[in-house]
C-alpha positions as CSV (number, residue, x, y, z in Angstrom):
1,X,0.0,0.0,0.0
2,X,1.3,3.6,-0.6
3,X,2.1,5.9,1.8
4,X,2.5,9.5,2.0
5,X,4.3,11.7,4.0
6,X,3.8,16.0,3.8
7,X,6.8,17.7,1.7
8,X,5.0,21.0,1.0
9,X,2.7,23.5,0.9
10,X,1.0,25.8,-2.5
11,X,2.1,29.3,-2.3
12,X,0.8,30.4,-5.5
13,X,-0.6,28.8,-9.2
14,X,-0.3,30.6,-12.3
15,X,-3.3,29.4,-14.2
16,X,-2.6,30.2,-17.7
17,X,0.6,27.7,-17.4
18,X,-1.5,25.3,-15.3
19,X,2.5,25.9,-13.0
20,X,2.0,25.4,-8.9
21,X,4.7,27.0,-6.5
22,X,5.8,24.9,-3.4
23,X,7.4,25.6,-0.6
24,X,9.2,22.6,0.2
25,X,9.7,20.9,3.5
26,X,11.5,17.9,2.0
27,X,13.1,16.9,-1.1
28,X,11.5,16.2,-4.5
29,X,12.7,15.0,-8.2
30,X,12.0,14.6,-11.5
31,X,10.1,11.3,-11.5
32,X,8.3,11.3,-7.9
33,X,4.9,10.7,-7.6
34,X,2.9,13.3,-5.8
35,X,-0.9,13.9,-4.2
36,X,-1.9,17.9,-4.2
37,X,-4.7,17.6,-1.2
38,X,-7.1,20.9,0.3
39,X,-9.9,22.0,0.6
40,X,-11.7,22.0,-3.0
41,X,-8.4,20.0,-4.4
42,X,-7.6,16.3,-4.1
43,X,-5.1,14.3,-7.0
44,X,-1.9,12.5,-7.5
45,X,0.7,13.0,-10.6
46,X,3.9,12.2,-11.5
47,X,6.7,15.2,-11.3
48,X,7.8,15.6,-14.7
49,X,10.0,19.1,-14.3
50,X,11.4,20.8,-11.5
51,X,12.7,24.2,-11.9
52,X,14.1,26.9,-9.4
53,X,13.9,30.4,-10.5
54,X,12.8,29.0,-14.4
55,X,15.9,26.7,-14.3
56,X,15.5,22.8,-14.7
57,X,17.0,21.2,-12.1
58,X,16.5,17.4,-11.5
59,X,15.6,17.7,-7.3
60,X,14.8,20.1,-5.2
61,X,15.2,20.4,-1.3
62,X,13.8,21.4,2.2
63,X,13.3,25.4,1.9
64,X,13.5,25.6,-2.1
65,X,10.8,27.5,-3.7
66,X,10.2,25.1,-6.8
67,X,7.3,25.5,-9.7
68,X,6.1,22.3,-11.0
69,X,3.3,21.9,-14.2
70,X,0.3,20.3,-12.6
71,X,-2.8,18.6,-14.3
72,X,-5.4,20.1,-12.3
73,X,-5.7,23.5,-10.8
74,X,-4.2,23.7,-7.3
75,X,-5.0,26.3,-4.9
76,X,-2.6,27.9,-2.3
77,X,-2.4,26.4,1.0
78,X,-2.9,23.1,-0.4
79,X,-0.5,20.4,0.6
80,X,1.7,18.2,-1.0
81,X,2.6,14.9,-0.1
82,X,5.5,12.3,-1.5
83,X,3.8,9.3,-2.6
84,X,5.9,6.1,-1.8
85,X,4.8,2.7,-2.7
């Protein structure tokens, strides 16, 4: 069974680019699955970018500032949680 564990919160979504900012409170890369969870939001992907400051980079870490594509709108305050199987 999967577990989760919190790495984040939503600061901000800019809708037009479907891109969500995190603030991260663990680390995250290219290829981790994640579930975006609040109040009107509730869905897992698969992190296919990272960037910092519009820079690829392949992981991010605790206190990084990342924007990620997402496949549903997200809404800030909403939490992110590392999905491990």
């Amino acid at each position: 069974m999967a577990e989760e564990k919190e790495i984040g919160k939503i600061t901000h979504y800019f809708g037009k680019i479907s891109v969500g900012i995190i603030e991260l409170a663990g680390t995250l890369k290219v290829g981790d699955k994640i579930h975006i969870k609040g109040n009107a939001t509730d869905f897992e992907q698969d992190v296919n970018s990272v960037q910092i400051e519009h820079e690829d980079v392949p992981e991010a870490k605790a206190g990084d500032s990342i924007g990620i594509k997402v496949n549903e709108q997200v809404r800030e305050g909403d939490l992110v949680y590392l999905v491990t199987e």
